[in-house]
N, CA, C and O atoms as a GROMACS GRO file, in nm:
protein
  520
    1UNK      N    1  -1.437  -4.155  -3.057
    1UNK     CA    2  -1.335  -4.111  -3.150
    1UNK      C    3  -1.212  -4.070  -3.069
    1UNK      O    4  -1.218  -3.974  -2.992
    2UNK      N    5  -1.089  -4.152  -3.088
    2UNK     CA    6  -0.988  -4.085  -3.035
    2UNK      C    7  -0.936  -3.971  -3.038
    2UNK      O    8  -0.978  -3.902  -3.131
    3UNK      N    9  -0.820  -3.898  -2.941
    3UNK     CA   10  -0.827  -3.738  -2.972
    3UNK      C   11  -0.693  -3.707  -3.058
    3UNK      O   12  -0.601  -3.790  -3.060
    4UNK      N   13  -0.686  -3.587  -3.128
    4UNK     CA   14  -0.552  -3.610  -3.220
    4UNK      C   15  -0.445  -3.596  -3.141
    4UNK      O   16  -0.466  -3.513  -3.053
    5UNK      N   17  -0.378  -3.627  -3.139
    5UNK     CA   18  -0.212  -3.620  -3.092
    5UNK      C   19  -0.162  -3.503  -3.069
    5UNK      O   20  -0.194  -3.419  -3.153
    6UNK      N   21  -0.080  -3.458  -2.966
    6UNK     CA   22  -0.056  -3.303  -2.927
    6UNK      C   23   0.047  -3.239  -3.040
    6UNK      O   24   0.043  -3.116  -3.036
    7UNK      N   25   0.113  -3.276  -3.111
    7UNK     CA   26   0.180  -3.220  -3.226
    7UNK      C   27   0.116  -3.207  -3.381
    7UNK      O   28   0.166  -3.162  -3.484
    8UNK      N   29  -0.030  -3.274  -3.350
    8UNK     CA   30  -0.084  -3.230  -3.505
    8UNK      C   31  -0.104  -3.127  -3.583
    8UNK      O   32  -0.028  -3.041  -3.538
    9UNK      N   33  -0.151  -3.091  -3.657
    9UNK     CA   34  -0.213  -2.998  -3.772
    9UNK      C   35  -0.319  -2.906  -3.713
    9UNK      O   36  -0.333  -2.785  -3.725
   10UNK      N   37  -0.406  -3.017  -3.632
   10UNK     CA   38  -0.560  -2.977  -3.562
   10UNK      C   39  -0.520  -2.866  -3.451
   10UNK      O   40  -0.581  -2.759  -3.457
   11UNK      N   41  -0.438  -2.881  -3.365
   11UNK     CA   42  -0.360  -2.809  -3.231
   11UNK      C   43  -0.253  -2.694  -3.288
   11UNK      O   44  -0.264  -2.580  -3.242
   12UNK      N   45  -0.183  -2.713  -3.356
   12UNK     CA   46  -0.146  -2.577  -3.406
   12UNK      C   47  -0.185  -2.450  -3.409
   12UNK      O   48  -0.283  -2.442  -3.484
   13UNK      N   49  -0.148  -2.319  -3.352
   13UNK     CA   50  -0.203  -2.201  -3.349
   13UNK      C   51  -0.174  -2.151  -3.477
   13UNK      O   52  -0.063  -2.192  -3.512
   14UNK      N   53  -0.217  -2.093  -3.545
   14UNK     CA   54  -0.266  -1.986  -3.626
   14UNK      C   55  -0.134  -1.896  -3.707
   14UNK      O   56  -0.098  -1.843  -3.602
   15UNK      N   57  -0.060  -1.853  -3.785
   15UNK     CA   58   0.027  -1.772  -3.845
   15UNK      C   59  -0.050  -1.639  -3.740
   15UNK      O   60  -0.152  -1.582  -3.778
   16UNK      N   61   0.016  -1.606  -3.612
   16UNK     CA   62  -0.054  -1.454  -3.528
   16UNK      C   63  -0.014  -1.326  -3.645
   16UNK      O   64  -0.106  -1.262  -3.695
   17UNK      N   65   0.102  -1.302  -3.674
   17UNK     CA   66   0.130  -1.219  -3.804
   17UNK      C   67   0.009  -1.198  -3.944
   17UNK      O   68  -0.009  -1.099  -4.014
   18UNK      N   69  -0.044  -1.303  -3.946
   18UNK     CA   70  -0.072  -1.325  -4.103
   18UNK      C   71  -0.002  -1.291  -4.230
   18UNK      O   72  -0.058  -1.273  -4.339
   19UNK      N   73   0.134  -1.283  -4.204
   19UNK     CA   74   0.217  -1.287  -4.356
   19UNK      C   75   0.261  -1.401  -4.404
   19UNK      O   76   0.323  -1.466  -4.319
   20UNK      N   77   0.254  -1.451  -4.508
   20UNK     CA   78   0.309  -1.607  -4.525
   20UNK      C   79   0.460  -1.585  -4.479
   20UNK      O   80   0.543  -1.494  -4.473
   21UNK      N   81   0.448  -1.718  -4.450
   21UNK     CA   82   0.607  -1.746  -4.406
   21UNK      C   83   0.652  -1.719  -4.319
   21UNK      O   84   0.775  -1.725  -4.318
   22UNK      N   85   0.591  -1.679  -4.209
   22UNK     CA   86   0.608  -1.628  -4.080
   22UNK      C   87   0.585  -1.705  -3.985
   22UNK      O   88   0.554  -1.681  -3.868
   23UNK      N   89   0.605  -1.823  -4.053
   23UNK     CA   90   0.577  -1.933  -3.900
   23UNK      C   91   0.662  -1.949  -3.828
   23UNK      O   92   0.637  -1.976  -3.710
   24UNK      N   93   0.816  -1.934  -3.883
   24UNK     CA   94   0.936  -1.965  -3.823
   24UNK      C   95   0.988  -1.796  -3.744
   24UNK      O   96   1.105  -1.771  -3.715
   25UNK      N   97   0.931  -1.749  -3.734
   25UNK     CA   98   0.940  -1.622  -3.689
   25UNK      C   99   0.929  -1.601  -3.550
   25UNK      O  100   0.897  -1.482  -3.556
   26UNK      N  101   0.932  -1.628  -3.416
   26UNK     CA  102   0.897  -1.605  -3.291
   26UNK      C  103   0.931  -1.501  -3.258
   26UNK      O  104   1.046  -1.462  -3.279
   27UNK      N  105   0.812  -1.406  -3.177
   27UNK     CA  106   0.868  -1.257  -3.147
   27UNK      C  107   0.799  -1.234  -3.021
   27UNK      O  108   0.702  -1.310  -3.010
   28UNK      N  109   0.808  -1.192  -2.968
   28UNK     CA  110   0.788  -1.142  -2.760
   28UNK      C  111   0.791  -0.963  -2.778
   28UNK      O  112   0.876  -0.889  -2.827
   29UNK      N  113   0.649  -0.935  -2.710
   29UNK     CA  114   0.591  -0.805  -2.734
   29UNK      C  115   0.576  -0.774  -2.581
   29UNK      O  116   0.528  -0.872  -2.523
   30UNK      N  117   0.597  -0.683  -2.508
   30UNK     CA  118   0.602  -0.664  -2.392
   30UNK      C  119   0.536  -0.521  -2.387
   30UNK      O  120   0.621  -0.431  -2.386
   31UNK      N  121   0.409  -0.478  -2.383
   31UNK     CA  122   0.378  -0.351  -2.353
   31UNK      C  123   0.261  -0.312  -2.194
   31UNK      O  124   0.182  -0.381  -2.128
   32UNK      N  125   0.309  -0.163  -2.188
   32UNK     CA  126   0.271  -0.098  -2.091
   32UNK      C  127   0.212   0.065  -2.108
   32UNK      O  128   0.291   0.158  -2.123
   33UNK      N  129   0.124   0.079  -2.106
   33UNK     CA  130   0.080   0.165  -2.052
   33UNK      C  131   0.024   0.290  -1.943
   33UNK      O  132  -0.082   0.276  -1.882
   34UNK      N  133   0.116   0.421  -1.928
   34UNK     CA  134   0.106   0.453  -1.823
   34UNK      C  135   0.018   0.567  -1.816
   34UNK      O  136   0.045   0.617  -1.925
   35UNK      N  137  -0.066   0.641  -1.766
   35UNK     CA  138  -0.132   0.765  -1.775
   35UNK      C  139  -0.105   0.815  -1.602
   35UNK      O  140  -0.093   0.755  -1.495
   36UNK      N  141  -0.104   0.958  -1.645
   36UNK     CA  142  -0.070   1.036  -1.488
   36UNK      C  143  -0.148   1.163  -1.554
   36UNK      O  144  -0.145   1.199  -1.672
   37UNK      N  145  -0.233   1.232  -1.424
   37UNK     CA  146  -0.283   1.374  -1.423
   37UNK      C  147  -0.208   1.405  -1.331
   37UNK      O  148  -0.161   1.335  -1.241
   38UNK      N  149  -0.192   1.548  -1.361
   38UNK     CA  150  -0.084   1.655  -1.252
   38UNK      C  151  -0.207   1.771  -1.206
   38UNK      O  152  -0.294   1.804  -1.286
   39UNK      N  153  -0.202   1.821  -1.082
   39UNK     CA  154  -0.265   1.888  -1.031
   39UNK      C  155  -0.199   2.091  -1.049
   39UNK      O  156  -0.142   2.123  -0.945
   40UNK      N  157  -0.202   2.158  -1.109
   40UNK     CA  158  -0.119   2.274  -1.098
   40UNK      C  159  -0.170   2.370  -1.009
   40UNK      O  160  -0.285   2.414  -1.011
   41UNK      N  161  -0.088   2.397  -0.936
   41UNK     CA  162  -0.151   2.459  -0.798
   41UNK      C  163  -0.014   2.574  -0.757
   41UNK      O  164   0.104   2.546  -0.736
   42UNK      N  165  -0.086   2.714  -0.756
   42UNK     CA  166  -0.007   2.832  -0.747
   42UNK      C  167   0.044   2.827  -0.579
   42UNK      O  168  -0.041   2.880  -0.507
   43UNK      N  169   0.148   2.783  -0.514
   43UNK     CA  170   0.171   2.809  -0.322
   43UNK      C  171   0.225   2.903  -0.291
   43UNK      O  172   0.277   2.938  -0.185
   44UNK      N  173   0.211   2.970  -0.431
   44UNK     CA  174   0.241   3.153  -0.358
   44UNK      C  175   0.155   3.243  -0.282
   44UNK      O  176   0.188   3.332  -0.204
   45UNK      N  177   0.021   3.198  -0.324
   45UNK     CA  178  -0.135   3.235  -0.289
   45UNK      C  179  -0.168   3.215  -0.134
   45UNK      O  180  -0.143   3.109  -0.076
   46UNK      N  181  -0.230   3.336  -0.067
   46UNK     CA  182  -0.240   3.318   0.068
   46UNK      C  183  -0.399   3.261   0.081
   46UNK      O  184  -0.447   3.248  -0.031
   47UNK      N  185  -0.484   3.225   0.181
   47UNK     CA  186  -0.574   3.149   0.201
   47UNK      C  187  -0.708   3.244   0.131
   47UNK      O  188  -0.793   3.206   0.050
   48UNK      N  189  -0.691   3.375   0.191
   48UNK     CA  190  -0.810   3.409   0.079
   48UNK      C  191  -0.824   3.440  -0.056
   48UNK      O  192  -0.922   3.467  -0.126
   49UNK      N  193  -0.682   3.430  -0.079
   49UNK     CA  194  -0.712   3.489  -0.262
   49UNK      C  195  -0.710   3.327  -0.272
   49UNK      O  196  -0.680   3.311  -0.390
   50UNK      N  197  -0.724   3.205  -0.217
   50UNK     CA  198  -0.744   3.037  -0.291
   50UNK      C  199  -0.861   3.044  -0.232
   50UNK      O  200  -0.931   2.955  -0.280
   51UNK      N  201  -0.940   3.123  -0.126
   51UNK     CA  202  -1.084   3.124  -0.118
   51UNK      C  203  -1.158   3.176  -0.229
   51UNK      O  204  -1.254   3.111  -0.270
   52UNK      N  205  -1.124   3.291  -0.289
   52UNK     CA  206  -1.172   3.382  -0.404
   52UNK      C  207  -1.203   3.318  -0.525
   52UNK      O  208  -1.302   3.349  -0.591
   53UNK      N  209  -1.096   3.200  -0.568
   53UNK     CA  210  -1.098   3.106  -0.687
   53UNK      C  211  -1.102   3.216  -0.836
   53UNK      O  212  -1.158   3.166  -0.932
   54UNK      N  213  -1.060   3.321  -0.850
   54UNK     CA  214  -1.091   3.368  -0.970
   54UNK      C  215  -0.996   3.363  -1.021
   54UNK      O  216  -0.895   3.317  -0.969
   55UNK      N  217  -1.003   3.420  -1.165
   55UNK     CA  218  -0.917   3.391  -1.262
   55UNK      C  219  -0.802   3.482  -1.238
   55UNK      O  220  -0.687   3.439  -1.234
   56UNK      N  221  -0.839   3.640  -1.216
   56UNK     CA  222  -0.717   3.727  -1.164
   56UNK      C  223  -0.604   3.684  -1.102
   56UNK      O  224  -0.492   3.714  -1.144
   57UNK      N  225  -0.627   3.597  -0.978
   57UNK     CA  226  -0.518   3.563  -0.864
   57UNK      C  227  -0.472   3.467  -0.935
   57UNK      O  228  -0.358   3.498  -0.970
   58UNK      N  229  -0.502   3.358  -0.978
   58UNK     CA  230  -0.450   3.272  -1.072
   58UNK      C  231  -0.416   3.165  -0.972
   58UNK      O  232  -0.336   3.074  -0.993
   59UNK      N  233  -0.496   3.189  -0.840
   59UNK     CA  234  -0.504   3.027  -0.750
   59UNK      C  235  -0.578   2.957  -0.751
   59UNK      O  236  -0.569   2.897  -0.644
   60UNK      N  237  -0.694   2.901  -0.837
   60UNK     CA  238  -0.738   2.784  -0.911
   60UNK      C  239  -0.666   2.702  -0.912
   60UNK      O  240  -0.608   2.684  -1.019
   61UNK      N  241  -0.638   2.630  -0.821
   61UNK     CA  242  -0.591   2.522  -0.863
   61UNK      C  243  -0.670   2.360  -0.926
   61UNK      O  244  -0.734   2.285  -0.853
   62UNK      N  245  -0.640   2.334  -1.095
   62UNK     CA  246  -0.714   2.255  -1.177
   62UNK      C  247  -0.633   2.131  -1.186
   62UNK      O  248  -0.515   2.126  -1.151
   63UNK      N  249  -0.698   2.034  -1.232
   63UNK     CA  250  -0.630   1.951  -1.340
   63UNK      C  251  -0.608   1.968  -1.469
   63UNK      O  252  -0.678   2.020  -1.555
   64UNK      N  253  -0.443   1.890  -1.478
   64UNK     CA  254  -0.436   1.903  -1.624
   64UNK      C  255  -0.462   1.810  -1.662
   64UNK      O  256  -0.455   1.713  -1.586
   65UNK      N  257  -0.511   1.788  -1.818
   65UNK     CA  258  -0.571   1.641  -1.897
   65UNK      C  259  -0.411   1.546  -1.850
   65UNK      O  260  -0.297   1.578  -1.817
   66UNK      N  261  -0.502   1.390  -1.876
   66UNK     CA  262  -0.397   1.316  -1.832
   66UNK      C  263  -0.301   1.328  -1.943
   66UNK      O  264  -0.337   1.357  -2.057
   67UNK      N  265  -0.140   1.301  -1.900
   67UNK     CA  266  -0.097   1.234  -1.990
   67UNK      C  267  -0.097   1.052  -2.043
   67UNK      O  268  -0.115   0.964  -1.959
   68UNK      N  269  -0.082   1.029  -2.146
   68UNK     CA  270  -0.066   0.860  -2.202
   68UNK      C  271   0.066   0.851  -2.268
   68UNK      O  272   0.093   0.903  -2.377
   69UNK      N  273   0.185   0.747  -2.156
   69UNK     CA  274   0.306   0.706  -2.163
   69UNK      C  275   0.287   0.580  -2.238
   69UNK      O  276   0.289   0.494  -2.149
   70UNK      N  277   0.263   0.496  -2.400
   70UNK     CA  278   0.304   0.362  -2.418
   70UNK      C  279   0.451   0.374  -2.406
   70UNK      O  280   0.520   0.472  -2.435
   71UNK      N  281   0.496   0.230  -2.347
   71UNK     CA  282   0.588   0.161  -2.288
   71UNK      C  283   0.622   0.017  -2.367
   71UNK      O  284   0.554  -0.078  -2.329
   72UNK      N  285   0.736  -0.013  -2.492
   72UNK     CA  286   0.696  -0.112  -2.482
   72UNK      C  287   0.819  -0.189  -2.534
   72UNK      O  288   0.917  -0.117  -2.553
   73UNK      N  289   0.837  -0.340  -2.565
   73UNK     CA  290   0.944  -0.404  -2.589
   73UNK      C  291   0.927  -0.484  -2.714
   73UNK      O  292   0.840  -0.569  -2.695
   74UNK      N  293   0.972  -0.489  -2.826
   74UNK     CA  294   0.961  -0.578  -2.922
   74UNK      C  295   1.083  -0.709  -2.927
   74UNK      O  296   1.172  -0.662  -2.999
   75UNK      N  297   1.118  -0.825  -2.891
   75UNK     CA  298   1.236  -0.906  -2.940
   75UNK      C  299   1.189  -1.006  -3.078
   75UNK      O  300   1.073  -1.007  -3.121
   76UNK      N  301   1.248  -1.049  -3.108
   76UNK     CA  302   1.242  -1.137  -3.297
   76UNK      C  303   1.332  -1.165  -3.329
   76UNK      O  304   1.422  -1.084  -3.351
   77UNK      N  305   1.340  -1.264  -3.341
   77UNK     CA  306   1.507  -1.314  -3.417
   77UNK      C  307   1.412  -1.448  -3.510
   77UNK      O  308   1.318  -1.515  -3.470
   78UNK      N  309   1.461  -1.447  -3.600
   78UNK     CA  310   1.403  -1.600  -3.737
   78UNK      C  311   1.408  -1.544  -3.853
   78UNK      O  312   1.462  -1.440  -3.892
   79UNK      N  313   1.338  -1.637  -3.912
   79UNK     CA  314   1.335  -1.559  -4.053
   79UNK      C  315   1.166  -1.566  -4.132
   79UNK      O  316   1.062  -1.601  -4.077
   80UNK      N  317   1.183  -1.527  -4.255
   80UNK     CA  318   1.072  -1.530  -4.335
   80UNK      C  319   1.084  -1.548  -4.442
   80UNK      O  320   1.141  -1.482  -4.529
   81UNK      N  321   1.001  -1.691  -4.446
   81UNK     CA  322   1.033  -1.752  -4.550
   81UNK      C  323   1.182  -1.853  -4.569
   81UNK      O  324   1.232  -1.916  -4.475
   82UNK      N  325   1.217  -1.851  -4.656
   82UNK     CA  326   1.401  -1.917  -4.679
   82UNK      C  327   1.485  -1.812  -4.684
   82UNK      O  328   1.599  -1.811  -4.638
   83UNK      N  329   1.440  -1.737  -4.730
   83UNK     CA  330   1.562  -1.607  -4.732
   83UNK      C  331   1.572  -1.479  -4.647
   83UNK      O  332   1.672  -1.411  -4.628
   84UNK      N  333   1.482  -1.465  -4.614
   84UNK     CA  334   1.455  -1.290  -4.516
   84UNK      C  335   1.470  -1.298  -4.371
   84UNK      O  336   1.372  -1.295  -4.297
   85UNK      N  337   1.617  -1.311  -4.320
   85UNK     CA  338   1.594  -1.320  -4.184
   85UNK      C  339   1.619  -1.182  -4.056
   85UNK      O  340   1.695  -1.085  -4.056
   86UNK      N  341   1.551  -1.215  -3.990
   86UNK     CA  342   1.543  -1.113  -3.877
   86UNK      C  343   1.583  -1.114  -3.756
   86UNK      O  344   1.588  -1.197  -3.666
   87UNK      N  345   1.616  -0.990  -3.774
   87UNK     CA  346   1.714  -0.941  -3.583
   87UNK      C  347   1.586  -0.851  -3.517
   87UNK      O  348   1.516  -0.794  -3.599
   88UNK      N  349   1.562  -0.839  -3.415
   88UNK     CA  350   1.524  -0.744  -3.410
   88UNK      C  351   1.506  -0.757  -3.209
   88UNK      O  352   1.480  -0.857  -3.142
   89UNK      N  353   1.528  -0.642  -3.172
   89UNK     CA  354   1.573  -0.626  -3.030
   89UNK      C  355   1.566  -0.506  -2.995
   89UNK      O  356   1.671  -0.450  -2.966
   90UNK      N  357   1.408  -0.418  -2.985
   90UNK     CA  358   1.339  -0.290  -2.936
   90UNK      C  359   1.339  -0.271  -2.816
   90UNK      O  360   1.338  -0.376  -2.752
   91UNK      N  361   1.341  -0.136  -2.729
   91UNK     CA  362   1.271  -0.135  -2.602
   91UNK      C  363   1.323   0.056  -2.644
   91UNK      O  364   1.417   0.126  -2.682
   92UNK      N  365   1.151   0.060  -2.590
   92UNK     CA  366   1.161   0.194  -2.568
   92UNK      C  367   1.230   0.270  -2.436
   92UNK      O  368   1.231   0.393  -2.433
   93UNK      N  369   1.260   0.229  -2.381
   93UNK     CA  370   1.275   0.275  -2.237
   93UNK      C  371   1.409   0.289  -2.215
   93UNK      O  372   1.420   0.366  -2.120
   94UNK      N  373   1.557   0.241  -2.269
   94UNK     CA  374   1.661   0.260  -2.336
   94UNK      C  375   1.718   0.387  -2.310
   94UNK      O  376   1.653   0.461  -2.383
   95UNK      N  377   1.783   0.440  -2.264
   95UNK     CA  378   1.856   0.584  -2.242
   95UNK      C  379   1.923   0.601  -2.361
   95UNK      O  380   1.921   0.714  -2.411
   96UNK      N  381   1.984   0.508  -2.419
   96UNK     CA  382   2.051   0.532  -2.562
   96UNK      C  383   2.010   0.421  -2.669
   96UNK      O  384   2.025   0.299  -2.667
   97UNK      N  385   1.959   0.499  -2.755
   97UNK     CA  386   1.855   0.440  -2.866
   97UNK      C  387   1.924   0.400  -2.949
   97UNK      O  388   1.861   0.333  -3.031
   98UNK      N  389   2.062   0.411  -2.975
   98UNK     CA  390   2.129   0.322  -3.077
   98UNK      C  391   2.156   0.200  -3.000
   98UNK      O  392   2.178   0.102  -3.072
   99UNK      N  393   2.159   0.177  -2.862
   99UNK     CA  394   2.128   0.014  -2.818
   99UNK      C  395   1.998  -0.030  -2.896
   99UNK      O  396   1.961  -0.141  -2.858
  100UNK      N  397   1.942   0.008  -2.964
  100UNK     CA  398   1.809  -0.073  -2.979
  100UNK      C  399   1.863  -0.164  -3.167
  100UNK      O  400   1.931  -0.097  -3.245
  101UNK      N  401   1.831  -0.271  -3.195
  101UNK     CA  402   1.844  -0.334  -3.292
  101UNK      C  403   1.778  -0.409  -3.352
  101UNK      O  404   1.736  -0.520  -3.320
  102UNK      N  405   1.757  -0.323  -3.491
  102UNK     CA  406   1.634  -0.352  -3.590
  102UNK      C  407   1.687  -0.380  -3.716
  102UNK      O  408   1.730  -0.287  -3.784
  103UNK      N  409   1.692  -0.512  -3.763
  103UNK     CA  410   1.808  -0.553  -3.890
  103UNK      C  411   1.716  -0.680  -3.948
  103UNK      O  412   1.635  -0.755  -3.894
  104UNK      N  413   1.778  -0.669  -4.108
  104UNK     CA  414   1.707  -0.766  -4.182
  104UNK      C  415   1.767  -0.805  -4.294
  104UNK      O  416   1.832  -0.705  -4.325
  105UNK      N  417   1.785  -0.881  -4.369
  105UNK     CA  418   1.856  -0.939  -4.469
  105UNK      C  419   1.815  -1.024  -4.567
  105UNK      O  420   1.731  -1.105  -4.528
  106UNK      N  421   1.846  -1.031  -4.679
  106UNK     CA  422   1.824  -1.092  -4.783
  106UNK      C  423   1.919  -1.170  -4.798
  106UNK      O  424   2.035  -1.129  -4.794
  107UNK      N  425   1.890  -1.285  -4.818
  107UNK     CA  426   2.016  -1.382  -4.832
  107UNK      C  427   1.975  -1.470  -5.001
  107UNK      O  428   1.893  -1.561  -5.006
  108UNK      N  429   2.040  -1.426  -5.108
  108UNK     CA  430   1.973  -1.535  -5.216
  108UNK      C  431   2.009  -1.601  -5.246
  108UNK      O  432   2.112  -1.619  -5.181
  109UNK      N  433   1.995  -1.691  -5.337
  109UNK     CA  434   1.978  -1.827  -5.363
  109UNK      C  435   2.160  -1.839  -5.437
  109UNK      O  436   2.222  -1.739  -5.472
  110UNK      N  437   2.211  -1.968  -5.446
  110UNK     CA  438   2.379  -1.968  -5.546
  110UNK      C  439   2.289  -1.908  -5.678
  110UNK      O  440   2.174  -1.934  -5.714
  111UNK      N  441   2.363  -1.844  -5.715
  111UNK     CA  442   2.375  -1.838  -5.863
  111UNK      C  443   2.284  -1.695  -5.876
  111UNK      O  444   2.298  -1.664  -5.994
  112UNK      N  445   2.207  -1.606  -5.819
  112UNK     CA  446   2.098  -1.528  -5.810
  112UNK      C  447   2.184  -1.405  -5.845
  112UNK      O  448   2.300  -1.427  -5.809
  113UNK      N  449   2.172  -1.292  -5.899
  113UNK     CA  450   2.210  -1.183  -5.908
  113UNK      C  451   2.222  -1.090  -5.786
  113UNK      O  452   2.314  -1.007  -5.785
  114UNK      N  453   2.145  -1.096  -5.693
  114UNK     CA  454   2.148  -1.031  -5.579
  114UNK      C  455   2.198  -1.091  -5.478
  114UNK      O  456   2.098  -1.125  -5.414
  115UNK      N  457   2.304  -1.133  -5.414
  115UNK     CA  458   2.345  -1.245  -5.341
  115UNK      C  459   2.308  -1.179  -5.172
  115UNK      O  460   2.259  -1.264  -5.098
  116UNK      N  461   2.328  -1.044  -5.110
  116UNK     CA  462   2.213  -1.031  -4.964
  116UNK      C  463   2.238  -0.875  -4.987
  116UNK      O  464   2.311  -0.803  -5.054
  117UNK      N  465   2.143  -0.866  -4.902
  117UNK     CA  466   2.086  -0.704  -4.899
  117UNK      C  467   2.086  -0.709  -4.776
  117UNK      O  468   2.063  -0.824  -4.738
  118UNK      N  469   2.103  -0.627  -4.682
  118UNK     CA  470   2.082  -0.547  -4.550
  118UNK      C  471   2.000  -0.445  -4.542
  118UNK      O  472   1.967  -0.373  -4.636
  119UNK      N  473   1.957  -0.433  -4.413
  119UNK     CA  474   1.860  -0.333  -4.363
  119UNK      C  475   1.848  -0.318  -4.219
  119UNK      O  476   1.832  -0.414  -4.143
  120UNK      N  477   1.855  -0.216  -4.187
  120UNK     CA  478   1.842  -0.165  -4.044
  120UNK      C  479   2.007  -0.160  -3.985
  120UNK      O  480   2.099  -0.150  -4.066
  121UNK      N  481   2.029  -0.168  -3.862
  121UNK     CA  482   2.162  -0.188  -3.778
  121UNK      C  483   2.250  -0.272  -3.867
  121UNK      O  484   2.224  -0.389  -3.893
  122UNK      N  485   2.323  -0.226  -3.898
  122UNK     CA  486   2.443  -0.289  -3.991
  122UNK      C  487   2.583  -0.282  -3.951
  122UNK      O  488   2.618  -0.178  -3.894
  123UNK      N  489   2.654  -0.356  -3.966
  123UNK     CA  490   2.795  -0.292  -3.979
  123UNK      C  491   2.879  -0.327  -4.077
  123UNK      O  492   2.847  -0.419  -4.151
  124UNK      N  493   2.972  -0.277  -4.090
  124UNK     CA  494   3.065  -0.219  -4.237
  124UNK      C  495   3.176  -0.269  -4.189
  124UNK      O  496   3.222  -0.190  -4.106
  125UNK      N  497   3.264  -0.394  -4.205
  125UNK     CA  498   3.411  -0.424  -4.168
  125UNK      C  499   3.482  -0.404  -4.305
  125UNK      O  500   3.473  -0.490  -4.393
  126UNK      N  501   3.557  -0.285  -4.323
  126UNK     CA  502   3.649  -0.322  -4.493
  126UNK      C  503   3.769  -0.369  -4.465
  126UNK      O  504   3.848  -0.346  -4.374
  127UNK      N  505   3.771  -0.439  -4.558
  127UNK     CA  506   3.886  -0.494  -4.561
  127UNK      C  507   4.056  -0.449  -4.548
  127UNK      O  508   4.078  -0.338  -4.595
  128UNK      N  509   4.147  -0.504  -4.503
  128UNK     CA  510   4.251  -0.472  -4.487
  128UNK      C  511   4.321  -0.438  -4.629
  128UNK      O  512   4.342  -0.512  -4.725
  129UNK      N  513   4.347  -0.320  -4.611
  129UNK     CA  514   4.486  -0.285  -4.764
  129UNK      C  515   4.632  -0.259  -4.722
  129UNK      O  516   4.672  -0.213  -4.614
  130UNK      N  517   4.714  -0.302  -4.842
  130UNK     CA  518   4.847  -0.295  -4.740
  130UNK      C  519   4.894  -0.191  -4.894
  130UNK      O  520   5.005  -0.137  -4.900
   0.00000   0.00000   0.00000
């Protein structure tokens, strides 16, 4: 039996989303995870009160539980479906979070009562009045 052709039906991956209409959608997810424990340790303490270890002197030096840093990047630009298209351009790591851009739109059909809707990062140009 011959094998199907590399652009068929059979070779196609899967809607990864599972929302209809999301085939035309391509999006790039970039995550990281970081965890760090810190050691807290009193260096005011001379050698025998960190021999003593009690709670009084307060030179125990313990661990603290780790912390867990997610790290991560979302990009998307397409749409969904014929009408719902998407911006979208995340990263947590960003010093200034209004760089980040998360936008979406409704675009409808001639003749439709709702002709587009916005959502997320927008901007507002009004028009010139004289």
């Amino acid at each position: 039996m011959p094998r199907p052709a590399a652009d068929s039906d059979t070779t196609k991956r899967a809607n990864l989303l599972g929302i209809p209409g999301t085939d035309a959608l391509p999006f790039q997810l970039n995550l990281r995870i970081e965890t760090k424990t810190e050691r807290d340790r009193n260096l005011s303490c001379n050698s025998l009160e960190a021999a003593q270890i009690n709670a009084l002197t307060g030179c125990n030096a313990g661990f603290i539980f780790p912390t867990i840093e997610p790290k991560f990047s979302l990009t998307s630009s397409g749409t969904i479906g014929d009408h719902v298209h998407v911006n979208v351009d995340y990263d947590a790591q960003r010093e200034f979070q209004a760089s980040n851009t998360v936008s979406l739109y409704y675009e409808g059909k001639p003749g439709d009562h709702l002709q587009r809707l916005d959502l997320g990062n927008i901007s507002f140009a009004a028009p010139w009045t004289s």
